[in-house]
C-alpha positions as CSV (number, residue, x, y, z in Angstrom):
1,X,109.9,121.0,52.0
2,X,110.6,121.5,55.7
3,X,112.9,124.6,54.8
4,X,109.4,126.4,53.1
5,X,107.5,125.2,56.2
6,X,110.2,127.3,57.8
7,X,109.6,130.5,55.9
8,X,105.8,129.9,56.2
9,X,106.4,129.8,59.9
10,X,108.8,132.9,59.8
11,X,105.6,134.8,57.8
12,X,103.3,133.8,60.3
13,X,105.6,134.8,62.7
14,X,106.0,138.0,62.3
15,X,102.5,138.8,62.2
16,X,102.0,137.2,65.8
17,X,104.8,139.3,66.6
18,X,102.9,142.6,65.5
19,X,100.0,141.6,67.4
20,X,102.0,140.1,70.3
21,X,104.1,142.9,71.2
22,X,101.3,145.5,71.0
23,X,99.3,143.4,73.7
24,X,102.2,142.8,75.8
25,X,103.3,146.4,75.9
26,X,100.1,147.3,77.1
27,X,100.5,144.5,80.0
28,X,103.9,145.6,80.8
29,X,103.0,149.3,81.0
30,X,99.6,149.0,82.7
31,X,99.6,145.4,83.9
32,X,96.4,145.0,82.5
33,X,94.8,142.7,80.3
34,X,93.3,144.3,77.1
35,X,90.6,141.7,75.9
36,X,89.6,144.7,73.1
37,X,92.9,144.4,71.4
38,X,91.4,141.6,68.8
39,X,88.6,144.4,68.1
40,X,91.1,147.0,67.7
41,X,93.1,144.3,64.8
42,X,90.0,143.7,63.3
43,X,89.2,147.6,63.1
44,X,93.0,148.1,61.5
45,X,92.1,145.4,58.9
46,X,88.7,147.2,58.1
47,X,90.3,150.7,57.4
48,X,93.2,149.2,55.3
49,X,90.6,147.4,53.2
50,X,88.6,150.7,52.7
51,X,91.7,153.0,51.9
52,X,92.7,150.3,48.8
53,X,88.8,150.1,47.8
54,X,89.3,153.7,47.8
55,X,92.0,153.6,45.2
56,X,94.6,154.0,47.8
57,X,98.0,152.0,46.8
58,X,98.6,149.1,50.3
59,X,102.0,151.2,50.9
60,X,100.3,153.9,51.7
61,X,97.1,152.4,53.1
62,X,98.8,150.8,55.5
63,X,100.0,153.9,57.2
64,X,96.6,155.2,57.3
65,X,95.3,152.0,59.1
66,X,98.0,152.1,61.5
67,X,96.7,155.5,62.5
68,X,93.4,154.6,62.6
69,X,94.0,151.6,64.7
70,X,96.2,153.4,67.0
71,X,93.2,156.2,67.1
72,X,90.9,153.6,68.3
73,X,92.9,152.2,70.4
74,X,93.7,155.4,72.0
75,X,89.5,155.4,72.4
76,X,89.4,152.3,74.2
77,X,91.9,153.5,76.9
78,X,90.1,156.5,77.7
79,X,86.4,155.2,77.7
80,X,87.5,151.5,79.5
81,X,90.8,152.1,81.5
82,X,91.2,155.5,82.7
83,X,87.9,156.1,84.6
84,X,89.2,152.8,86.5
85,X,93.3,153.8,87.5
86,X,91.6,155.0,91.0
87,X,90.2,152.3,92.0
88,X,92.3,149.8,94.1
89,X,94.8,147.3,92.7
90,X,92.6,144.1,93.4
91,X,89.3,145.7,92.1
92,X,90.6,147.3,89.0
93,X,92.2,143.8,87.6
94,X,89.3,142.4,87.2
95,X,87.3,145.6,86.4
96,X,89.9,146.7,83.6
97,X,89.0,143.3,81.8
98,X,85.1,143.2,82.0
99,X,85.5,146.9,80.7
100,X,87.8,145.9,77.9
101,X,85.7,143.2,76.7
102,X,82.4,145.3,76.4
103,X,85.0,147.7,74.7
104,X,85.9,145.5,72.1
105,X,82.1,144.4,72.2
106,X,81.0,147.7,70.7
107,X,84.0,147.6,68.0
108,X,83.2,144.3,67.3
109,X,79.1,145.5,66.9
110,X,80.6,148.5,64.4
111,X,82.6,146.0,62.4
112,X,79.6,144.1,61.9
113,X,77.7,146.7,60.9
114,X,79.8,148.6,58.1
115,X,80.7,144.9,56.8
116,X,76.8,143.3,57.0
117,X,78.1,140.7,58.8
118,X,80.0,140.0,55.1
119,X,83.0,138.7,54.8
120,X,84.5,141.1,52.4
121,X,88.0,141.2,50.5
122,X,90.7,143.1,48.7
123,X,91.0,144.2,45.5
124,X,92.6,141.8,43.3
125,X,96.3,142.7,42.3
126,X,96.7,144.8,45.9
127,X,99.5,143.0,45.9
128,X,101.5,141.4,43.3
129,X,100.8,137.7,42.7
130,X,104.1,136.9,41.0
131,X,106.5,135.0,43.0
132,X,110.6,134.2,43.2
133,X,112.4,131.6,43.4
134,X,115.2,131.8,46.1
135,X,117.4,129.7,47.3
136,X,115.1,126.6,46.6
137,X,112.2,128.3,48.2
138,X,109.1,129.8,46.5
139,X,108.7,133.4,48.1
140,X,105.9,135.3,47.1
141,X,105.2,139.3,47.1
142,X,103.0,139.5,49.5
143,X,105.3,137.1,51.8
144,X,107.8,139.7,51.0
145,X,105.8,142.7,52.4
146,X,104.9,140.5,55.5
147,X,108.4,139.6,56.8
148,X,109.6,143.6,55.6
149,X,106.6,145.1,57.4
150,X,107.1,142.8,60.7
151,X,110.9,143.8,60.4
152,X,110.3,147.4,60.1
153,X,107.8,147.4,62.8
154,X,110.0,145.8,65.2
155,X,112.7,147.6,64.8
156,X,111.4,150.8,64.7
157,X,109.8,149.7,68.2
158,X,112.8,148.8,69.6
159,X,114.6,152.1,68.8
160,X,111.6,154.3,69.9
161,X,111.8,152.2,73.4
162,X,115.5,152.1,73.5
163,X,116.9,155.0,71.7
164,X,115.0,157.9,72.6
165,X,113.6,160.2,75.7
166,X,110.0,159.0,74.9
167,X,111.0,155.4,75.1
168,X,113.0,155.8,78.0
169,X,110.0,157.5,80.2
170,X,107.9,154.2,79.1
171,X,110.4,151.7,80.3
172,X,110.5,153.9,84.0
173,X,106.6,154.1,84.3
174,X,107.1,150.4,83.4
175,X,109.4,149.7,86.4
176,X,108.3,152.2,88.9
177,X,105.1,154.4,88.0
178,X,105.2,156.3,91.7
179,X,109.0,157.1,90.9
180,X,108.9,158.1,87.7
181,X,105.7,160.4,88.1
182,X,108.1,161.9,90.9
183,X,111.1,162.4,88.6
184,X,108.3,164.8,86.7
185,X,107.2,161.9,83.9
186,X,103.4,162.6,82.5
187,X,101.8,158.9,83.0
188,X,98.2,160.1,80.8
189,X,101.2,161.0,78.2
190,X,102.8,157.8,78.4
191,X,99.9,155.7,78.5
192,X,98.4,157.7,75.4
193,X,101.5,156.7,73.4
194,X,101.3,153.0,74.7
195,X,98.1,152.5,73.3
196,X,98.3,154.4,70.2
197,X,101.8,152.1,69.3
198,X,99.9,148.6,70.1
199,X,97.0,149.8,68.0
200,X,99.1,150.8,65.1
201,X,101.1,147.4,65.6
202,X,98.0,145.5,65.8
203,X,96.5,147.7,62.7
204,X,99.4,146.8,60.5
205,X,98.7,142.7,61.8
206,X,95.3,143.0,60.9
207,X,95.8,144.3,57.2
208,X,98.7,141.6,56.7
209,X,95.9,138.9,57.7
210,X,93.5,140.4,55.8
211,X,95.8,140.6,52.5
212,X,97.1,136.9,53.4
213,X,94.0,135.1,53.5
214,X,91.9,137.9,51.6
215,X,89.1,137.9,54.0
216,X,88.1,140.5,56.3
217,X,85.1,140.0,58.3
218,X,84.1,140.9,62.3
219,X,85.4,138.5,64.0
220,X,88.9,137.9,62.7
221,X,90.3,139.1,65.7
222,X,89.2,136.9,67.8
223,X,91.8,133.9,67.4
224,X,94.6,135.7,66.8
225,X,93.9,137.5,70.6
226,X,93.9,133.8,71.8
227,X,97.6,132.8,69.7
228,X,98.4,136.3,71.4
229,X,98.0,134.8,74.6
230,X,99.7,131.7,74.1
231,X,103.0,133.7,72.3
232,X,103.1,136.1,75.8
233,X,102.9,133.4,77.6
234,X,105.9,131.5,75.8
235,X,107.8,134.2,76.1
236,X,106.9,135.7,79.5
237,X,104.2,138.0,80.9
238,X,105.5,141.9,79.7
239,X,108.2,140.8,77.9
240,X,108.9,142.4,74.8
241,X,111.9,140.1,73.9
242,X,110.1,137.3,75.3
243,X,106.8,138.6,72.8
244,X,108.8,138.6,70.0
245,X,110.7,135.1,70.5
246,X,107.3,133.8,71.5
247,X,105.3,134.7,68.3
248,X,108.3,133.4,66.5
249,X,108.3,129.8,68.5
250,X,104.5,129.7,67.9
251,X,104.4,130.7,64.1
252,X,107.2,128.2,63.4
253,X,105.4,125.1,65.6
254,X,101.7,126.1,63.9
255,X,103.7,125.9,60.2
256,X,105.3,122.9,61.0
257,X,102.3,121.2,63.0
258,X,99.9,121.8,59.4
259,X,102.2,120.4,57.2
260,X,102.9,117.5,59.2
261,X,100.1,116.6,61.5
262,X,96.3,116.4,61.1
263,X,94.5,119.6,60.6
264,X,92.5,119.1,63.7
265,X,95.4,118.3,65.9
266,X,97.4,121.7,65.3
267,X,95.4,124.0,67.6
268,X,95.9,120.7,70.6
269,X,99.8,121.0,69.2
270,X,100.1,124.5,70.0
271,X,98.1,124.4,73.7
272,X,100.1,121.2,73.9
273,X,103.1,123.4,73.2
274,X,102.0,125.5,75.8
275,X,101.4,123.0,78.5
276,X,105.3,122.0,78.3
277,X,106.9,125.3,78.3
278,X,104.5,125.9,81.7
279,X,105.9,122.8,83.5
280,X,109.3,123.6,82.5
281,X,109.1,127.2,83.0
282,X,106.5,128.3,84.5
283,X,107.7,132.3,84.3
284,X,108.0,131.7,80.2
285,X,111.3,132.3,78.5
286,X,111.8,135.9,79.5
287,X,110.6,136.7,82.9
288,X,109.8,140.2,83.6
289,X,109.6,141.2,86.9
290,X,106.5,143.4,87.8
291,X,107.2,145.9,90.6
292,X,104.4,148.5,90.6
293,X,100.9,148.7,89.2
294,X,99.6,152.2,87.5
295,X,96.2,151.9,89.8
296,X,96.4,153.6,92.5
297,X,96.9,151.5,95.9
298,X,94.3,152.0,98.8
């Protein structure tokens, strides 16, 4: 029993990771908070839905609302954040999250209007509904494509900031954005990518929720920006590590917490959770040192 609450929590896991690191990478780059990211999940899930309905196979629907996550996240950036990187450090914190939030306001509005405020679903047999027995535990299909996708994801994320010239020039406008615009690195470039790769990770989260519960609706963004919070938070502000351990911490304590506990005490579980971590370390697990702000100074 507790070893399936395990995998359950692994699942779950991995899909707060996908949403997690794309919010936290755009805190880490930008230091700002994007309070449209749950719009931009919810928009991921929509398109996925409407590639399968349109006889699309979920392999390659998923790449398509990826894209057209990334696409509107990519939006988002250049109506609400770049019209405010010259205003000064102090004014554009709380300016970049009231402009996010109407952002995500209008998304949410055109989600709500394609869907007629319906909740609407997948086809049935999107994915497979048989199921394996392994090593004790019942693993199903669509668990399967969960944990690979989340695997993929990550790793491919990790290279791509790691491994290559593109990742490196993130990772230096994430330490110092004054040096590395002097060392000749193109910031609208880098925060163009940024946006695009925590849309497409927050695309691929929405259309794993969507398959998992088989519900897409308007607003099914909206608590999984709030576990978001709570997993960054774990794991440290701008952390990707500290994302990635702190979706997995969370996934495994909601899994657990259900299977064990009351169904109205989990969400006071997880905030209780939360409340621990802070008193015993308040920077989170991973703590990531901020040095320089992409808003201008005055």
């Amino acid at each position: 029993m507790i070893a399936q609450q395990v995998l359950n929590g692994l699942v779950l896991g991995g899909v707060y990771a996908l949403f997690a690191l794309g919010f936290t990478l755009i805190f880490g780059i930008h230091r700002i908070m994007n309070m449209a990211h749950g719009a931009v999940f919810m928009s991921g899930a929509f398109i996925g839905l409407f590639t399968v309905q349109a006889g699309v196979p979920i392999w390659a629907a998923l790449p398509v609302a990826m894209i057209g996550a990334g696409l509107v996240s990519i939006m988002i950036e250049v109506i609400a954040f770049k019209p405010l990187r010259k205003l000064a450090l102090a004014d554009a914190e709380l300016a970049s999250i009231i402009s996010s939030i109407g952002a995500g306001l209008i998304v949410l509005s055109l989600g709500q209007y394609v869907s007629n405020t319906q909740t609407l679903r997948f086809p049935f047999g999107t994915v497979p509904v048989d199921a394996i027995q392994l090593l004790g535990l019942r693993v199903t299909m669509l668990q399967l494509l969960m944990l690979g996708v989340a695997l993929v994801l990550v790793v491919l994320l990790a290279y791509y900031l790691y491994r290559t010239p593109q990742g490196r020039q993130i990772r230096a406008v994430a330490g110092n954005y004054r040096t590395a615009q002097l060392l000749g690195v193109n910031p609208d470039a880098i925060f163009y990518q940024t946006f695009f790769i925590s849309g497409a990770l927050a695309g691929a989260a929405g259309v794993m929720v969507g398959l998992a519960f088989n519900a897409v609706q308007f607003l099914m963004g909206e608590p999984f920006l709030l576990k978001a919070f709570v997993a960054i938070i774990l794991g440290g502000m701008g952390s990707i590590p500290g994302a990635l351990v702190g979706a997995m911490v969370l996934g495994l304590f909601q899994t657990l917490s259900a299977a064990y506990l009351p169904a109205l005490l989990v969400d006071a579980m997880i905030f209780l959770l939360l409340f621990i971590i802070l008193m015993v370390r308040p920077d989170g697990l991973f703590v990531q040192t901020v040095t320089e702000s992409p808003t201008q100074r005055v």
